[in-house]
C-alpha positions in Angstrom: -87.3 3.3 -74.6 -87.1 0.3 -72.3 -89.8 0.2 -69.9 -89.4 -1.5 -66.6 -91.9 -4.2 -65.8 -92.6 -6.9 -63.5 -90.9 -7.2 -60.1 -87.8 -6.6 -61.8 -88.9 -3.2 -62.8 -90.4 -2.7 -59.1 -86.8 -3.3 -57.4 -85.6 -0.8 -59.7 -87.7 1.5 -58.9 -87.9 1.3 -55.2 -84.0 1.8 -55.5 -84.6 5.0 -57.2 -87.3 6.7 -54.7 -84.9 5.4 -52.1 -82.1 7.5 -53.7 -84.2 10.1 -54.2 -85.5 10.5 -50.6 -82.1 9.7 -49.3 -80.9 13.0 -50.6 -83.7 14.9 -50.0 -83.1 13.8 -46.5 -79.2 14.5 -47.1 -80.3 18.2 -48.5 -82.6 18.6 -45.6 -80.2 17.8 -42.9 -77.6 19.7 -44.6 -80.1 23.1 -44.7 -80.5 22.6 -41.4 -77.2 22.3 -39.7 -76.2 25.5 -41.7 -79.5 27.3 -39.8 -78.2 26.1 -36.8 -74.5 26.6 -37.4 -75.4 30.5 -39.0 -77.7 31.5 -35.5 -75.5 30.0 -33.3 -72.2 31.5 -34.6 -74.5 34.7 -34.7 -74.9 34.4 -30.6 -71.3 35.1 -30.0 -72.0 38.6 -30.0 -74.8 38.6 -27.5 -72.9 36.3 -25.0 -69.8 38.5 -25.3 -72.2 42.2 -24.5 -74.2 39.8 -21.5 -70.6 39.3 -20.2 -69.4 43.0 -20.4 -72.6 43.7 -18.6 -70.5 42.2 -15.5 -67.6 44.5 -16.0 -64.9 42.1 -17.3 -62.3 43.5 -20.2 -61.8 42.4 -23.4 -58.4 40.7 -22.3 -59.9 38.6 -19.9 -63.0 37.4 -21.5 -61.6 35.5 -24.7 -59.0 33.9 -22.4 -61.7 32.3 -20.7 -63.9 31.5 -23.7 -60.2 30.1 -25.4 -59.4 28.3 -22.1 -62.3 26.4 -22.3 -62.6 26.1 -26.2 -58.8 24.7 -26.3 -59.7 20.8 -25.5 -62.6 21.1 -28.0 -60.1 22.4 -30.7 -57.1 19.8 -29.7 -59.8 17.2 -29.8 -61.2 18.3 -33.5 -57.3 18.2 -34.8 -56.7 14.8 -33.5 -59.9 13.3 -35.0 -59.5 15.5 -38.1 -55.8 14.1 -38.1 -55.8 9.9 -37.2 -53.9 8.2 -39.8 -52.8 11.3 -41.8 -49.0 12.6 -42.3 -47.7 14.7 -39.8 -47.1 18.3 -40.8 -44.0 19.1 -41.5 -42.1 22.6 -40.3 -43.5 24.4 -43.0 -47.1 23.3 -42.2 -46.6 24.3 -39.1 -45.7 27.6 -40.1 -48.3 28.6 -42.1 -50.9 27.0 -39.4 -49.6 29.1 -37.0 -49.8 32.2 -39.3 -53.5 31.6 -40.1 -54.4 30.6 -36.2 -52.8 34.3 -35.3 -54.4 36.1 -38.2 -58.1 34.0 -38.7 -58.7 33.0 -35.2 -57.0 35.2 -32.7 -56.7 38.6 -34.0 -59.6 38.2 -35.8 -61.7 37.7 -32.3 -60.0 39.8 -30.0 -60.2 42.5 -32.7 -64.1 42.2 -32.6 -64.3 41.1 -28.7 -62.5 44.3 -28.2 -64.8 46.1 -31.0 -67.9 44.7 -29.0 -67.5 47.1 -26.6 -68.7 50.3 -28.6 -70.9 49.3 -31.3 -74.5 46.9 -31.0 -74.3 43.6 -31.7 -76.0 44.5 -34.9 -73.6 46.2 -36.6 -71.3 44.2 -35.4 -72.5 41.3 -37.4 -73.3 43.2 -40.1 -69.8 45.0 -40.5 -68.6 41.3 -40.1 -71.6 39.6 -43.4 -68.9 42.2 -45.9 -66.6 39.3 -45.3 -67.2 38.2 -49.0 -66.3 41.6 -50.4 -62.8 42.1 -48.6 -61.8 38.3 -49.7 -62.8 39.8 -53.5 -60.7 43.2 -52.9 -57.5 41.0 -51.3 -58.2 38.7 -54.6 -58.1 42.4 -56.7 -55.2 43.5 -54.9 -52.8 40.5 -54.9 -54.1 38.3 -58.0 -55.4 41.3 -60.3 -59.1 39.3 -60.0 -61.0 41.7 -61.9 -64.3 42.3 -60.5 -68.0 41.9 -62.7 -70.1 45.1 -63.1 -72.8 43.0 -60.8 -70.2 42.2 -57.9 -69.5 46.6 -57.5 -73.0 46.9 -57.3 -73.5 44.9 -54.6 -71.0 46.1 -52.7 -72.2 49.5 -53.0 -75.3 48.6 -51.9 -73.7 46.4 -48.8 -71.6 48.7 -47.5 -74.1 51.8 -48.0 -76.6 49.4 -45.8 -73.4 49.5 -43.1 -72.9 53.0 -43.9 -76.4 53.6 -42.6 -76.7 51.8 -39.3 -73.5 53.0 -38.5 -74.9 56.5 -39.3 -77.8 55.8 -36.8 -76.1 54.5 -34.1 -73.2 57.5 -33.9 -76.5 59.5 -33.6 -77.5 57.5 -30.3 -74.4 56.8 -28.6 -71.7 59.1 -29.2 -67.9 59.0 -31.2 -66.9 55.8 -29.7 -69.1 53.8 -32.2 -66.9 54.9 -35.0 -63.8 53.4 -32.6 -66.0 49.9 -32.6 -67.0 50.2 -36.1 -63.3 50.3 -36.9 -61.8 47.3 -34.6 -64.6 45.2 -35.9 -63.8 46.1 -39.2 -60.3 44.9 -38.9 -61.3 41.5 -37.4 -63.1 41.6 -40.5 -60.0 42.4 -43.1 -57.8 39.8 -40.0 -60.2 36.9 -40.8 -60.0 38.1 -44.5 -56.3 37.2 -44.7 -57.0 34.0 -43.5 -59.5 32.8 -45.9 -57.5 34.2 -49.0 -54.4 32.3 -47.6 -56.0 29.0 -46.0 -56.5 27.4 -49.9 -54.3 25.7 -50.3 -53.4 24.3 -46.6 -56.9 23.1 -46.7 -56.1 21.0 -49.6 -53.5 19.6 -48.2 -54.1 19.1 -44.7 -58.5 19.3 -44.9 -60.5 21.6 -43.6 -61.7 20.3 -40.3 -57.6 19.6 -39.3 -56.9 22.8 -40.0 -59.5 24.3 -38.2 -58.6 22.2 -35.1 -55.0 23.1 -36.0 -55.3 26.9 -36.2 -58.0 27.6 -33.4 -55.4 25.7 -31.3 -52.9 28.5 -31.9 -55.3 31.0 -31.4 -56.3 29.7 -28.0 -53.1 29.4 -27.3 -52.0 32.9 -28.2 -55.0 34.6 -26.1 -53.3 32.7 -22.9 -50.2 33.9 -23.3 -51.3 37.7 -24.2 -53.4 37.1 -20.4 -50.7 35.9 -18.9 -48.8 39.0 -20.4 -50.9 41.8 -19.7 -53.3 41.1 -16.3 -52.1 39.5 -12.9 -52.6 35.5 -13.0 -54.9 36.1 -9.9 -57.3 38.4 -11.9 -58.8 35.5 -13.4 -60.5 34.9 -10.6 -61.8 38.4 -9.8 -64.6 37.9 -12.6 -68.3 37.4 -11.6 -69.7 34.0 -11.7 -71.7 35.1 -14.8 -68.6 35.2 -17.0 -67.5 31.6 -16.9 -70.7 30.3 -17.6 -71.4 32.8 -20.4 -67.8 31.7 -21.4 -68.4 28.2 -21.6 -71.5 28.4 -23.4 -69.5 30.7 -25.9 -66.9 28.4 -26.3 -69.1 25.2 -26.7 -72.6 26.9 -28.2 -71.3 29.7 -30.5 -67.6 28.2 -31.4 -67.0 24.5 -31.5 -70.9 23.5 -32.4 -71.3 25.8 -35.5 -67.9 25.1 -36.7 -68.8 21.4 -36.6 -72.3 22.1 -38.0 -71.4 24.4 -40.7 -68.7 21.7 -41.9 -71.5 19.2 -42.2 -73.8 21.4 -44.1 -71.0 21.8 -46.7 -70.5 18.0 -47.2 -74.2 17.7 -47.7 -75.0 20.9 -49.5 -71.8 22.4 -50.7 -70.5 25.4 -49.7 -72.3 27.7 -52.0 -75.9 27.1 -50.5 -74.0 26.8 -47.0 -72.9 30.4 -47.5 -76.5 31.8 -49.0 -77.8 30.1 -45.7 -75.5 32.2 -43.5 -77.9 35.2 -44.3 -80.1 34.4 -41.8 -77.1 35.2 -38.8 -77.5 39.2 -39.3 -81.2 38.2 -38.7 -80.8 36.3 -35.5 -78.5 38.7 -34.0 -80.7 41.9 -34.7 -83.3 39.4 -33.2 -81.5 38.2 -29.9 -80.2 41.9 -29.7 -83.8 43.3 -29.0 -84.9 40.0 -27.2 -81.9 39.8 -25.2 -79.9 42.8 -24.8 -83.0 45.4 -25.1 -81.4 47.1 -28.3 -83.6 49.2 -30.4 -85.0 47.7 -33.6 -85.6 50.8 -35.5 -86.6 51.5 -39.3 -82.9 52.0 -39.6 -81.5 49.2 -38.4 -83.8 47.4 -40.5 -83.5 49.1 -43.9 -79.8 48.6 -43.4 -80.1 45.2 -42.9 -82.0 44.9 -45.9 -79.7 46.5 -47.6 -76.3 44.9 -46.5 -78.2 40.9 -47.1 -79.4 42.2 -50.7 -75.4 43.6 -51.4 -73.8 40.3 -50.8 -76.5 38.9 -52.5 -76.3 40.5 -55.7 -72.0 40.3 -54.8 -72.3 36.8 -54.7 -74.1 36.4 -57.6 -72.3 38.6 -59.8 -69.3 36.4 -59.1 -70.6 33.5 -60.2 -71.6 34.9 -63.5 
């Protein structure tokens, strides 16, 4: 073994603790940007039921937090996009089939959901993401799944099962109504993820991101402009706009920035183990913010449903 000596041996090591803090720091920023990406994607919910508390619909409140999102969106695909090909017609397509599907039905579906159920379920009906991506892999690929992945989603979607349970108990049959719509934002954003492979090869993620939420902005527009008066937009309390902005700056554009950066510097496995905390910081903001209960049932369920896609996750990597 060659031993390093002299100042020669000093340069080289100095170069390696450099290294070595350089990616701690790297690992460190990248932990931290998926925290802040995970809460503040988390505080969608909690703007959209402050916003409701002003009596605006469904319709009308994501046209205003698209309206203001849409520059943000256009901006990402052009940076995302400088020097690159330009799609071609088929591109196009299948952007505009995974804006509708990931990005517009997706959040209506759960705006319109949102009405009915707590903000908790809501994100925790929304955390079985990973399980619905496995079943649309089962269903169209035959991907068999591991003894380990069926046990946790048992467990998940018995921890579901339960806060659902509880809150039917406290408000009444409309939960199951918003337990369903959010459910099928849920499978909506599913499709999107098991189809977006391989366009994110090809065109990266961050373009297609840009690309698709542009489409989606676009579509919630035109479903205003076909369902309310033009001059309802402006019969909305001065509460919603700013609520709306901060939803479309805070909780859309910001963590989908920050949780792309956390994958460069962490990789998307420890980036998606770091999303646990969101169920967390909505149950949290919920009783803070909105004055829903915390009960023993919200939190075993909890428990439960961050344990499940554990032990899911795990399992599939196995």
């Amino acid at each position: 073994m060659a031993f390093k000596s002299g100042a020669h041996g000093r340069r080289f090591l100095f170069r390696d603790n450099a290294a070595m803090d350089n990616d701690k720091g790297r690992r460190a920023t990248g932990l931290l940007l998926a925290v802040l990406g995970a809460i503040a994607f988390s505080g969608k919910a909690i703007i959209v039921k402050l916003a409701y508390r002003h009596g605006v619909d469904a319709v009308t409140l994501i046209m205003y937090r698209m309206l203001f999102a849409l520059p943000l969106f256009v901006a990402m695909a052009w940076w995302a996009g400088r020097g690159k090909p330009p799609l071609t017609g088929k591109d196009w397509l299948g952007v505009a089939g995974l804006g509708f599907s990931g990005y517009y039905l997706a959040s209506f579906l759960d705006f319109a959901g949102l009405q009915y159920i707590s903000a908790s379920l809501e994100r925790l009906i929304l955390y079985l993401n990973p399980t619905l991506v496995m079943l649309f892999g089962w269903f169209l690929y035959r991907k068999t799944f591991t003894a380990m992945q069926l046990a946790g989603m048992a467990i998940s979607y018995a921890g579901v099962l339960l806060v659902f349970g509880h809150e039917v108990g406290m408000v009444g049959p409309d939960t199951a109504l918003g337990a369903l719509l959010v459910f099928a934002s849920a499978v909506s954003y599913a499709v999107y993820l098991v189809y977006s492979g391989q366009m994110v090869q090809r065109l990266g993620s961050l373009r297609l991101v840009g690309l698709a939420t542009t489409i989606a902005c676009l579509c919630c527009l035109l479903q205003f402009v076909v369902l309310r008066p033009i001059g309802s937009a402006l019969d909305v309390a001065p509460q919603v706009i700013w609520l709306s902005v901060l939803n479309a700056t805070l909780c859309t554009a910001v963590p989908v920035l920050a949780v792309m950066m956390a994958i460069e510097r962490i990789g998307p496995s420890l980036a998606a183990q770091t999303g646990m905390i969101g169920p967390l910081s909505t149950i949290a903001m919920g009783a803070i913010l909105l004055g829903e209960p915390f009960t023993a049932w919200i939190a075993a369920g909890t428990v439960l449903v961050i344990a499940g896609i554990f032990v899911f996750t795990r399992g599939g990597k196995k």
